[in-house]
Each structure stands twice: as C-alpha cells, then as structure tokens.
C-alpha positions as a printed NumPy array, in Angstrom:
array([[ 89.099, 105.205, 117.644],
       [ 85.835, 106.837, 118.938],
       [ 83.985, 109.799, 118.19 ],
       [ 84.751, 111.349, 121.338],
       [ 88.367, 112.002, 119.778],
       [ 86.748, 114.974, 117.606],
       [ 86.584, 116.952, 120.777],
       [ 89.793, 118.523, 121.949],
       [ 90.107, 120.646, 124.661],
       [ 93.437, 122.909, 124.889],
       [ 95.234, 122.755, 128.079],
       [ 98.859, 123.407, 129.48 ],
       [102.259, 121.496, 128.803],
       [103.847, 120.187, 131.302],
       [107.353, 121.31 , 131.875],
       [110.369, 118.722, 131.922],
       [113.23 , 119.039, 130.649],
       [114.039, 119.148, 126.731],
       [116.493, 117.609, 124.365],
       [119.244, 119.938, 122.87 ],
       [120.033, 120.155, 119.009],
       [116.936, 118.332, 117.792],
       [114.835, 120.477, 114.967],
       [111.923, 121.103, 112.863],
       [111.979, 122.349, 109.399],
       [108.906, 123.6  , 107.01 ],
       [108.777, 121.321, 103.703],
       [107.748, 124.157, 101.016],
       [105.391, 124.741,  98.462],
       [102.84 , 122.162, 100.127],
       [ 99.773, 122.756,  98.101],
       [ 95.974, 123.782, 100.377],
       [ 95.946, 120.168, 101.25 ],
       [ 95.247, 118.566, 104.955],
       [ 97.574, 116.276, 105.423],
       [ 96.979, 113.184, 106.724],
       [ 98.32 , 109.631, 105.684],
       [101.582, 109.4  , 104.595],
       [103.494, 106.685, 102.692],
       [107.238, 105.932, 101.617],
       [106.995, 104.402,  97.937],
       [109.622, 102.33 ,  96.585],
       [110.569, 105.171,  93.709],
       [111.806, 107.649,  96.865],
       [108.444, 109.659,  96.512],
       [106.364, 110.328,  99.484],
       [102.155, 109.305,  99.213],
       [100.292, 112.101, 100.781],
       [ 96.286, 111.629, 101.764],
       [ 94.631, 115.229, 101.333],
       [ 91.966, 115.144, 104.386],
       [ 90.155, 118.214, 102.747],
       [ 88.704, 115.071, 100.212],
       [ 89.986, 111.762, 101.804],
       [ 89.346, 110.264,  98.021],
       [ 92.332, 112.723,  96.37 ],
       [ 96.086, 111.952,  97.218],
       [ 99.53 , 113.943,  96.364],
       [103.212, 112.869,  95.791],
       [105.789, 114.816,  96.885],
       [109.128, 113.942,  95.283],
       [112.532, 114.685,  96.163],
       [114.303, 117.638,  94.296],
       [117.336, 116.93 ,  92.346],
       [119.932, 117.592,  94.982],
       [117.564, 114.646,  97.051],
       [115.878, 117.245,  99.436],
       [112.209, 116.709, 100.121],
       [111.99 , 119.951, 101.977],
       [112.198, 121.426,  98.557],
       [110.969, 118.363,  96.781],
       [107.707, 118.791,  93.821],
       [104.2  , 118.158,  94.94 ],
       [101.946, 116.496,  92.299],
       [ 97.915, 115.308,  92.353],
       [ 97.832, 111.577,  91.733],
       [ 94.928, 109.227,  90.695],
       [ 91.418, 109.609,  92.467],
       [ 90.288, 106.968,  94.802],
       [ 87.517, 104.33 ,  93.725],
       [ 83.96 , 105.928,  93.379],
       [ 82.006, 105.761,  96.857],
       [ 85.686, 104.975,  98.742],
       [ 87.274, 108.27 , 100.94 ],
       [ 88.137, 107.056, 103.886],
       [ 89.886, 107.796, 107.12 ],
       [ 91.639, 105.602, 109.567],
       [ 92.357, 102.421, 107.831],
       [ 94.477,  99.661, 107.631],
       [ 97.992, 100.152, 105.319],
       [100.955,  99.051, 103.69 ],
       [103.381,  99.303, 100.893],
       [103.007,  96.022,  99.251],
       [106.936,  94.3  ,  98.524],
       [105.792,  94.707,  94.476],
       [105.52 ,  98.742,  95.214],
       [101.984,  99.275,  95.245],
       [100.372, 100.467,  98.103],
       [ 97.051,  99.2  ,  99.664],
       [ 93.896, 100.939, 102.023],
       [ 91.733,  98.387, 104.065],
       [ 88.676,  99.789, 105.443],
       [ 88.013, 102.88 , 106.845],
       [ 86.667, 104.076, 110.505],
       [ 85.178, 107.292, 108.073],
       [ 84.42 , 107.044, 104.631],
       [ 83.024, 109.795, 102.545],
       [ 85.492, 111.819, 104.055],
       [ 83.3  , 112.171, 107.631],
       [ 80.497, 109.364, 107.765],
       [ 80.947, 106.905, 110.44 ],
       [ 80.718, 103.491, 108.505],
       [ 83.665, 101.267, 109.568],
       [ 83.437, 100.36 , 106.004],
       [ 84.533,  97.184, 104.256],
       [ 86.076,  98.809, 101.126],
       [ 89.413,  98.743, 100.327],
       [ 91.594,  99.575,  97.338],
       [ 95.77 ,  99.344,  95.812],
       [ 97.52 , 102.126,  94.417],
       [ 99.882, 101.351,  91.408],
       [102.301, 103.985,  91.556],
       [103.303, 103.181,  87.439],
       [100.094, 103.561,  86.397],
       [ 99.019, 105.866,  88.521],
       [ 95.929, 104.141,  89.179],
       [ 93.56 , 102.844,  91.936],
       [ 91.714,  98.968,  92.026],
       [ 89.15 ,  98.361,  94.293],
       [ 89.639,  95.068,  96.409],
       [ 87.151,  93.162,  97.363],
       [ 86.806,  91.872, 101.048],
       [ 87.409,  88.767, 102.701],
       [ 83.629,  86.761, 102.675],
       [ 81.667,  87.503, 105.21 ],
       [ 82.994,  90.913, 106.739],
       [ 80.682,  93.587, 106.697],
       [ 83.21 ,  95.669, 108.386],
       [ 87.031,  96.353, 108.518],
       [ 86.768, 100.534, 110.056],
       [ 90.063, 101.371, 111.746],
       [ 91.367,  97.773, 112.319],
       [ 95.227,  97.058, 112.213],
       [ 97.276,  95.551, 109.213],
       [101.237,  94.236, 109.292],
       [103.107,  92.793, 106.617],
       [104.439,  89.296, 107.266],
       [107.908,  88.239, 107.01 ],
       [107.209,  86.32 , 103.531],
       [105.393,  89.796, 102.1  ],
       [102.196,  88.547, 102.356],
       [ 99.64 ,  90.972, 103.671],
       [ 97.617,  90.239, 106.541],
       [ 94.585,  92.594, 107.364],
       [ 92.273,  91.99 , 110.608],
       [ 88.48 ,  93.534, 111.326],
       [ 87.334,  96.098, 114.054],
       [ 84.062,  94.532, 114.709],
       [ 83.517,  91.022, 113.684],
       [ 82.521,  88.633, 116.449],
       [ 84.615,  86.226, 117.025],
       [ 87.72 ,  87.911, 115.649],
       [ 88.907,  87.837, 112.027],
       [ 91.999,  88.307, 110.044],
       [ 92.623,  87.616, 106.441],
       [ 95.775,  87.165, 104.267],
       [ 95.789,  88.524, 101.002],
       [ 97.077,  87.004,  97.919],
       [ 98.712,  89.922,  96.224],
       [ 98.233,  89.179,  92.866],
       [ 95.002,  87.455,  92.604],
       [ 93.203,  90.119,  94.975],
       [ 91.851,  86.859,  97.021],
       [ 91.849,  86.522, 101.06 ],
       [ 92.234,  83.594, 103.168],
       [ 91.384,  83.314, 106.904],
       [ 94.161,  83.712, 109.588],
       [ 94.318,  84.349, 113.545],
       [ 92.705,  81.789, 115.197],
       [ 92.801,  81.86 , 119.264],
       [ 92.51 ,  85.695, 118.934],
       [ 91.453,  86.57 , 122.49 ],
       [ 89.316,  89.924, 121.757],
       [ 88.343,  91.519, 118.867],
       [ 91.264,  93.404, 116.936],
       [ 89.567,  96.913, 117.643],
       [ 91.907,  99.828, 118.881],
       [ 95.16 ,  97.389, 118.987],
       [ 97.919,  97.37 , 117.314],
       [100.216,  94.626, 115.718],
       [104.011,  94.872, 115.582],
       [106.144,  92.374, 113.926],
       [109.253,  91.037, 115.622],
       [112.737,  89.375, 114.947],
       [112.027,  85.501, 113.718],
       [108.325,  86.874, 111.961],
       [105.649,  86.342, 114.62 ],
       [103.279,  89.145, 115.906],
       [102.987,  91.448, 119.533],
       [ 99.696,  92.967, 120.077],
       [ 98.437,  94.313, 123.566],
       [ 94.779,  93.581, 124.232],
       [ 92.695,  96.702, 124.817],
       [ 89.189,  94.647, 125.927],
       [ 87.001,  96.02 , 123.19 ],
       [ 83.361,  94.549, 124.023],
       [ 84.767,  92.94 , 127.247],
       [ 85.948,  95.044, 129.702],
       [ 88.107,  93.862, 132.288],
       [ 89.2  ,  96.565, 135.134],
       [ 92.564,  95.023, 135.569],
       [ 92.774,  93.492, 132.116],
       [ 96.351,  93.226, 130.984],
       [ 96.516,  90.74 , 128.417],
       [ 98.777,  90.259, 125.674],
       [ 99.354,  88.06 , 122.813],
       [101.754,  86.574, 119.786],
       [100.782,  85.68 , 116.916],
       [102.871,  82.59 , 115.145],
       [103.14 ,  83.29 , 111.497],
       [103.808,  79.723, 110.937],
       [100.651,  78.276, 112.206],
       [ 98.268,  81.391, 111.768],
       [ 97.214,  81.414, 115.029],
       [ 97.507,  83.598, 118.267],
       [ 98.54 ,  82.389, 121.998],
       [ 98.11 ,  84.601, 125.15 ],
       [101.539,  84.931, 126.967],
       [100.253,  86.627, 130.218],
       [100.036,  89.805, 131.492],
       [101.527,  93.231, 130.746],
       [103.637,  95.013, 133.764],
       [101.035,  97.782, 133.31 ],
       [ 97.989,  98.584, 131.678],
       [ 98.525, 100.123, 128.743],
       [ 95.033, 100.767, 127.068],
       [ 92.442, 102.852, 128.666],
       [ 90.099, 101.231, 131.118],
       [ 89.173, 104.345, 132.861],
       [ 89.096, 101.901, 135.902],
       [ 89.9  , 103.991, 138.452],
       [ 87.863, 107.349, 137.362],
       [ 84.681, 106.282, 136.006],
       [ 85.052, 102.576, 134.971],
       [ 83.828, 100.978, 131.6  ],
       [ 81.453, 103.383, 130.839],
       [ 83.723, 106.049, 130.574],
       [ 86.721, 103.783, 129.129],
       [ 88.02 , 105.08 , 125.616],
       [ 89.409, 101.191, 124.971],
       [ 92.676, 103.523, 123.251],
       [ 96.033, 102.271, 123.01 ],
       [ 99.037, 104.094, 122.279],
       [101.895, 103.339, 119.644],
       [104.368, 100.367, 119.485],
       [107.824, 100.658, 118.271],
       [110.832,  98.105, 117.65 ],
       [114.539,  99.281, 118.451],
       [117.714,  98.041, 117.579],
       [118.194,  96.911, 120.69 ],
       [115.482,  94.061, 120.15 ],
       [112.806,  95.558, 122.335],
       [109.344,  96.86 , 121.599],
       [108.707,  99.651, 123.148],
       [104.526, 100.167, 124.134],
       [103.036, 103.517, 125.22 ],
       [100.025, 104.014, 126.733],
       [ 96.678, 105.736, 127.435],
       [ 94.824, 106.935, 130.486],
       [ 91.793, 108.611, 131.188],
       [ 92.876, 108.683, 134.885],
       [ 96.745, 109.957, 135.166],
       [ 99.461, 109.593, 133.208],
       [ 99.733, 107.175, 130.556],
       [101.861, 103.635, 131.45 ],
       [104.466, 102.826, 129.593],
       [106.459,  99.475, 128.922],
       [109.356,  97.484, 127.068],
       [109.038,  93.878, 125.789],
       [111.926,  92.226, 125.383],
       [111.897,  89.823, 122.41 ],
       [114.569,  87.208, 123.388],
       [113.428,  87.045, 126.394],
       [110.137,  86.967, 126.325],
       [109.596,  89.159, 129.404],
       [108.495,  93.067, 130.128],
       [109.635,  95.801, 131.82 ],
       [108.26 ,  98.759, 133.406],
       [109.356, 102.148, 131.33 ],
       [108.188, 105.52 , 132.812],
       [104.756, 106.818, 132.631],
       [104.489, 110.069, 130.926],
       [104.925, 113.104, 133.012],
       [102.16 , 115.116, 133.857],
       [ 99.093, 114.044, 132.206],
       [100.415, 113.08 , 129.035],
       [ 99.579, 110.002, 127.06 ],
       [ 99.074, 108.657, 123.877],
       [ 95.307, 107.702, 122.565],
       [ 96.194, 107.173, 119.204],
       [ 99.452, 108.809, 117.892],
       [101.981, 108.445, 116.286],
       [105.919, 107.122, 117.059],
       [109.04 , 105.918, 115.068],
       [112.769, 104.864, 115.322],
       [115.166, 107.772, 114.596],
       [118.662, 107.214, 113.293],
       [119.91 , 107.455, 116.349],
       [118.12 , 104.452, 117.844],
       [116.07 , 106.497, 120.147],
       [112.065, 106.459, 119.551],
       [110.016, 110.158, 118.905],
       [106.586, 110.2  , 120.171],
       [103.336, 112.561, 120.182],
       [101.411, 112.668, 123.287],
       [ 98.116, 114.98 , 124.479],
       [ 97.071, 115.996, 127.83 ],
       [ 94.721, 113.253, 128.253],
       [ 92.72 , 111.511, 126.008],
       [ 92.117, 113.257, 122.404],
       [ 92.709, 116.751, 124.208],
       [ 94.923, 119.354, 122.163],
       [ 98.302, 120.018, 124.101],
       [ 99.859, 118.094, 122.308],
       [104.061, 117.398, 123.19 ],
       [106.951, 115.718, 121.143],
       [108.612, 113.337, 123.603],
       [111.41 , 111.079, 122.848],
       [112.842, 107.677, 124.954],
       [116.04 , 106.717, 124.507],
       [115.72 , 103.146, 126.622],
       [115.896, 104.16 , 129.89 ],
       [114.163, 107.881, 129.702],
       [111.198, 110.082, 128.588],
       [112.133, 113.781, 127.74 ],
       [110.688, 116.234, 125.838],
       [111.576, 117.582, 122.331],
       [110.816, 120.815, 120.444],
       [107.474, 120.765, 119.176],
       [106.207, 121.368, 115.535],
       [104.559, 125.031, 115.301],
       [101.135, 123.476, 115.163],
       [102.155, 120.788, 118.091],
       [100.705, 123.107, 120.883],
       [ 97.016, 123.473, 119.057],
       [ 97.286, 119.347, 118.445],
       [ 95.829, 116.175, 119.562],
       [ 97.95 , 113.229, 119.435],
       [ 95.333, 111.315, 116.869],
       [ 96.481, 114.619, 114.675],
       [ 99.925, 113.384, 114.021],
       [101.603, 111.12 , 111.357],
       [105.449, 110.483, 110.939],
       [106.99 , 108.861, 108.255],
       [110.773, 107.769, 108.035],
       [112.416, 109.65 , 105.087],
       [115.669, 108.321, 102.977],
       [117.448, 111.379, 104.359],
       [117.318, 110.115, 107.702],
       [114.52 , 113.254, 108.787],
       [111.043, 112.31 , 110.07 ],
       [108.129, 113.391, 108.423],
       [105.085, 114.915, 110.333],
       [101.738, 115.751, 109.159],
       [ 98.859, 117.246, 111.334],
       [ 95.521, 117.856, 109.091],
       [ 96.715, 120.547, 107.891],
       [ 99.172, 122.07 , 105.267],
       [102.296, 122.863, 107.343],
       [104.465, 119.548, 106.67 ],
       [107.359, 119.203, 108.973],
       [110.62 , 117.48 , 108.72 ],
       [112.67 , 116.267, 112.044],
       [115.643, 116.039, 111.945],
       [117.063, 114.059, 114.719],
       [120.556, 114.672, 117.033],
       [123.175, 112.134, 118.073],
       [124.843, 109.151, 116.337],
       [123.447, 107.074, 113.937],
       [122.737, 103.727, 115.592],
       [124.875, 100.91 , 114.2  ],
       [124.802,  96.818, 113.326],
       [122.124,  97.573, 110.195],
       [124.207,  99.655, 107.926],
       [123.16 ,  97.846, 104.075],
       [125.76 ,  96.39 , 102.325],
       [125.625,  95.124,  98.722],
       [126.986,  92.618,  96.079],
       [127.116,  93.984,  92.998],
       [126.355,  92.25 ,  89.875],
       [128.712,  94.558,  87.714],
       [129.707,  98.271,  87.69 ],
       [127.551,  99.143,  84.783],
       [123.991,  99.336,  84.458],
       [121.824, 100.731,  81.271],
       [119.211, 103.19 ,  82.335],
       [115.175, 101.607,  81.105],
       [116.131,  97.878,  82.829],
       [115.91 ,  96.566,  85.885],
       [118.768,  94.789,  88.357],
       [118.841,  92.747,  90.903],
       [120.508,  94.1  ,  93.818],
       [121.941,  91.496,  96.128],
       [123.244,  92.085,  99.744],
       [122.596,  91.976, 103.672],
       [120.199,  93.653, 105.623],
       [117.928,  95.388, 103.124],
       [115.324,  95.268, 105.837],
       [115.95 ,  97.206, 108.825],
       [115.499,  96.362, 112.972],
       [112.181,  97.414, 112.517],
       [109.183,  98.906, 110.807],
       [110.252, 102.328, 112.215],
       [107.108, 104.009, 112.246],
       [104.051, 103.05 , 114.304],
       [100.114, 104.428, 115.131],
       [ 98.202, 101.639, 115.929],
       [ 94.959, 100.317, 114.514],
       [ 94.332, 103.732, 112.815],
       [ 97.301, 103.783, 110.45 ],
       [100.025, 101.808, 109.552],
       [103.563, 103.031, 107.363],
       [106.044, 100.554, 108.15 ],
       [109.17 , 101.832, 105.634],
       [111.151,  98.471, 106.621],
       [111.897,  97.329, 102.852],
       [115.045,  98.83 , 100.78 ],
       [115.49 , 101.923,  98.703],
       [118.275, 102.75 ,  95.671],
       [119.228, 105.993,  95.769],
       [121.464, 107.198,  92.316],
       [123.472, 110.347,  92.636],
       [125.402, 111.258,  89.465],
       [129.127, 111.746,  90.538],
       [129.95 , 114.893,  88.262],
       [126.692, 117.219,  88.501],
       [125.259, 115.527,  92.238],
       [121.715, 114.792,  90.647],
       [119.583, 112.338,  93.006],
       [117.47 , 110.05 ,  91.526],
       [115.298, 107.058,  92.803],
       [115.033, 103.226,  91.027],
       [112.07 , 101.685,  92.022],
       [112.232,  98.306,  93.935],
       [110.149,  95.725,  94.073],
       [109.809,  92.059,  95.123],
       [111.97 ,  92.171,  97.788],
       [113.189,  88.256,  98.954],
       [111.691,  89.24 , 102.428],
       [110.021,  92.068, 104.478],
       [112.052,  90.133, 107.842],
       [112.809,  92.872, 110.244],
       [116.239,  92.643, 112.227],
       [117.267,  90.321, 109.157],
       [120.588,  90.104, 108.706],
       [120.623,  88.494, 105.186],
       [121.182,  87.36 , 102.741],
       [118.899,  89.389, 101.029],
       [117.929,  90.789,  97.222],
       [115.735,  93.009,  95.819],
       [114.884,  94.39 ,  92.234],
       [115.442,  97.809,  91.509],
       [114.664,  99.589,  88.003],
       [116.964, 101.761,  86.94 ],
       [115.31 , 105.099,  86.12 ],
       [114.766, 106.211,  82.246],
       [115.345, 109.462,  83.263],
       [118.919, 109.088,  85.229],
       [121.959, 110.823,  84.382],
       [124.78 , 108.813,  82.374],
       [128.149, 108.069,  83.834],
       [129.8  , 107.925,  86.87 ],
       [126.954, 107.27 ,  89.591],
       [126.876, 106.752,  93.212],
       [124.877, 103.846,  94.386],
       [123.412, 103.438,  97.812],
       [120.877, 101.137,  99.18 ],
       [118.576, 102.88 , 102.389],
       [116.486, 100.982, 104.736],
       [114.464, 103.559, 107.736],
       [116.638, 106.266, 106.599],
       [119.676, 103.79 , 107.199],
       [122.176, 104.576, 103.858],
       [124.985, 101.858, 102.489],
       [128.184, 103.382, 101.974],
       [128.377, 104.798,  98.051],
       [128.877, 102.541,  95.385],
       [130.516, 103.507,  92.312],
       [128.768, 102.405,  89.382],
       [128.46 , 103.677,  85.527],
       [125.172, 104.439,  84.158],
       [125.276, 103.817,  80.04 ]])
C-alpha cells in the first residue's frame, strides 16, 4: 500500500451489463464511527475498527430474531497505549480471540510500518500487547493466514531477506518460518488451499521485473516456499508498459478460494484493465479469466465467496481512483452488481466485506453507512455442516463439544490482500429457542482444525450461553454463512 492511494480522483463507470435480484441493505443505528476493519467473532458478534480513532473498536451484535441489520452496537476495550493502526495483518485466533500485527499507519495517520501488535479477548473485553518476532523493526501492511493446525503465521513488509514468524498462541512467542521466499512479502497476499500449503503471487517489491510473473507455495510441512513458475498474466502493477518502475504501484488485487477448488486472483494496472486469473489447485496449473472491463481493477480491495459459490469484488477506475464498481465472477464471467450508495464516491482500498452467519456480506467504506449484501441464486452445495450430537440436552453456563464434518468451509471466504485479512473459515452455533424464535450465539473455541475444503471429521467447543432461553432449542452449526440443518435440542 503506498501513499499515493490517499489521492482519488472521481471518474466514470463503465457500463456492462448487471446482475438481476442482488441487493444492498442499510444496517441501522451505526453509531458516528468510520468503519473500517471488520471481524466475525466466535460469539456471532461482528468486531468493528472505528477509523475516526484507529485505537477504539465497536461490536455490533445480532438482535434477538438473529438480524444484524437491526443488531446493538457497543464500544469495546481501547487499544494498547501508543498502538492505532491501519492496514495490518489479522485473524481470529481458533481460541476466539482476535489478533492485529503491525500497521502500515499507526497513530491513526503516521506512516511507521510499525512493529506493534496486540490480541483482543472478547470475554474480557481486553487488549495484550504482543511482542514481535526478534529482530523486526517492521511488520506495516504485511499479510497473515492461519495454518491448517491453527497456528498463526505473520510475515514482514520490509525486512531484507524476507521474514515470517509463527506464533505460539498461548505463550505470545514467535518462531521463524518461510525460507526460499523469493521477494519480500510487501503488497502480496497469502491464500491457503485444500491439503494446508500457501498461494501467493509475487508483486516484485524492491526488484522490479517488467515481465515479472512469479508465483509461489508455501509447504506448511517444511516451512518453506518453492517458486512454481509463472502466472498466465501479470497480476500486480508493473506499470511496464506506461511509465515503467518508476511509476509502478507494486499493488495486487484480492485472492479468493471457491468451491470448485480454484483460487481465483484479480489484478491491478496502471496501464489498462486489470488481468485476471484462476489457479487450479489439483492441478497445479492457471488459467486466463477476463480482465476487467473498461479500466477497472483492483489495487487493494476487497472480495469474498457468496452462498451461491460465485465471488463479489470492488474495483476502481485505475489505481486508488474513486469510481469505484461491485463486480461479481461466477467462473467463467465478470459482470457488474448494484453498488452500495457510497460505491460511486469510493476507491477500492475503501472497502471491507465480511461473511455474516445469515448468509449477507458485510461492507464497510470509512464511513458510517454499513451495508449488508445479500446475494441471488442457489446456495452452493457439498459443505453443508453436519453434526454428532453428544445428547439432546445441554445446561446453559457449560460448555460442549460439538462433533461433526465440515466445520470449516471451502475457503476463507473473504480476501484483501496484505492490508487486511478476515478469513471467517472456522464454525459458529447458532441457538434459536423453538417456542418464542430468540437467536442466540455459543461461543466456540479450539476448533480440531482451521483446514479449508475439510471434509472431517471435525469438533469444536462451543459454550452454551448463560443468557439462553430454556427448552426446546434449535441447534445449527454455520461455517461462511453455510447453516446445518436444525437440530433439536433442550436447553435446562
């Protein structure tokens, strides 16, 4: 991410054509906050960054009938003294908490590519700083993934030669991973894949290469990173052909699993359209998807995976410019989608989605109006939950262990790059009362595995709410807005 983004310049949409029955609805009572990170915790509630501080953070919690259009917004916990940043590295931990690595910003505007980093215990409501791996001076905007076995990995900008950590959870501790990394980790993204190793396109960072199109994988087993060859296209921003390095952004655009077991990489280009592409995982081997139409591309944005196994998208008119366009690609096509009433006076960088339990997307912008898509078609199928129960009555203030088959998802659903990361690919319990239709959330937590397009078998633990309704209760476990059929259980 470079300064340069700040400036936007407003220019036309192009015209193609548009998606029918797709729609955008206003979540209400959002408090004067600028929305920018967002976060699915393991209680159902959504983790909201407030831009106006960058230290200050909301919830927003589902009402009782489960809607977070009309859900409660509450201030949590303040951030670590000295620690507001923007553009970092994230993830909800498989325990529940939820971490922030570094920070392109901090102080809510100063350039630092800071180092800092701190965990969010949604119980306690409370914030602990973490200390970095030895040695870095620097993590800024850098991408994190969660591996298959939970553990969190978390790489640096800057650092020459590259460097990745994983972190040990529970002692706050890092130990080196990555080795073979062919650039530095700056303006990339990492997506994990079916079997638990790592994609990431190379965008050339401090080594420009006109046609450079590498890409590599990252082997979870041995820690290290191989080059497998060369992309189709190029799909970060060399500016080759109108101005060269000098006027190169180095930006890449999201990267999104589908069902079908293909990643799907967009693209940014100071020159035309951006280049898009699909990676087939089996395989091993990419395709050539269309480029945006127009001028359209993404230089940081967000994507994720709808329910209906297509893939949503926010693209500008060029690189950081306002314009910006919903688009959606369904494995074969591009087309446009109705835009957010703020998409228009957006840049891509502006946007954040977040996959809901509902099934909607989640949009925030910098600003207050928080938007909720809600997606047309048929659910996509093969990763419906299903679960073994371990009796049909459960005592509200304990917690259960929830056994069953594929509590993980095809993917990590939602995707931005190395500015933000909100994969939601780890299992929610959803309670509705059978006699009065109250919705509540159990928490989960230490989750057997964070394995996307896992089949099973799989467990989780999930604490049933003090606060639930007794009786009759439908259960249902939800993975990237993906619900289980009910389960009848009775809450004593």
């Amino acid at each position: 991410m470079k300064l340069s983004r700040m400036l936007g310049i407003a220019v036309l949409i192009a015209s193609v054509g548009m998606a029918t029955a797709q729609s955008w609805t206003a979540v209400q009572n959002v408090p004067n906050i600028a929305g920018g990170a967002i976060e699915l915790l393991t209680d159902g509630r959504v983790l909201v960054q407030d831009l106006n501080t960058c230290n200050q953070w909301w919830t927003l919690t589902p009402s009782s009938s489960g809607s977070y259009e009309s859900g409660t917004w509450t201030q949590v916990a303040t951030m670590p003294a000295g620690y507001a940043p923007i553009y970092f590295g994230s993830a909800v931990l498989p325990d529940g908490r939820y971490i922030t690595e570094g920070g392109e910003y901090n102080n809510c505007g100063t350039p630092t590519w800071t180092a800092l980093g701190a965990i969010y215990d949604p119980v306690a409501n409370t914030w602990t700083s973490v200390t970095p791996p030895s040695g870095w001076t620097s993590i800024g905007d850098s991408p994190s993934v969660i591996l298959n076995n939970g553990t969190y990995m978390q790489s640096s900008c800057c650092i020459q030669p590259p460097a990745a950590a994983l972190l040990n959870a529970s002692t706050l501790t890092w130990t080196s991973t990555g080795t073979g990394k062919y650039d530095i980790y700056d303006e990339e993204g990492m997506t994990l894949m079916p079997g638990g190793n790592v994609i990431d396109v190379d965008a050339y960072v401090f080594q420009w290469e006109c046609a450079g199109k590498n890409y590599e994988i990252y082997n979870a087993s041995t820690g290290a990173w191989t080059s497998e060859g060369s992309t189709p296209e190029q799909y970060w921003d060399s500016a080759c052909n109108c101005g060269g390095e000098n006027d190169a952004s180095f930006e890449l655009g999201p990267a999104v699993l589908m069902p079908n077991g293909t990643v799907f990489q967009t693209g940014a280009n100071s020159c035309a359209a951006g280049h898009n592409g699909s990676y087939n995982v089996s395989s091993g081997t990419w395709t050539e998807a269309p480029d945006f139409p127009g001028t359209f591309d993404i230089a940081d944005g967000p994507a994720a995976l709808e329910v209906n196994g297509n893939v949503i998208m926010f693209a500008s008119p060029g690189i950081f410019n306002t314009g910006g366009q919903m688009f959606e690609w369904n494995g074969s096509t591009i087309t446009e989608l109705p835009n957010p009433p703020n998409g228009p006076s957006d840049s891509s960088y502006y946007g954040h989605f977040l996959m809901l339990p509902t099934g909607q997307i989640m949009f925030t912008d910098f600003s207050n109006d928080v938007e909720l898509f809600t997606s047309a078609g048929s659910q996509y199928t093969g990763w419906t939950p299903t679960v073994l129960l371990p009796n049909l009555t459960m005592t509200h203030g304990t917690t259960v262990l929830l056994n069953g088959r594929y509590f993980n998802g095809a993917s990590q659903d939602n995707a931005y790059g190395d500015d933000f990361q909100d994969a939601t690919n780890y299992p929610l319990v959803r309670f509705t009362n059978v006699a009065s239709g109250a919705v509540v959330y159990g928490k989960t937590h230490n989750h057997n595995t964070m394995a996307v397009g896992y089949v099973g078998p799989s467990y989780t633990h999930v604490d049933i709410p003090s606060n639930i309704q007794t009786g009759a209760t439908h259960l249902q476990v939800i993975v990237n807005g993906i619900a289980s059929q009910n389960y009848t259980v009775v809450i004593n």
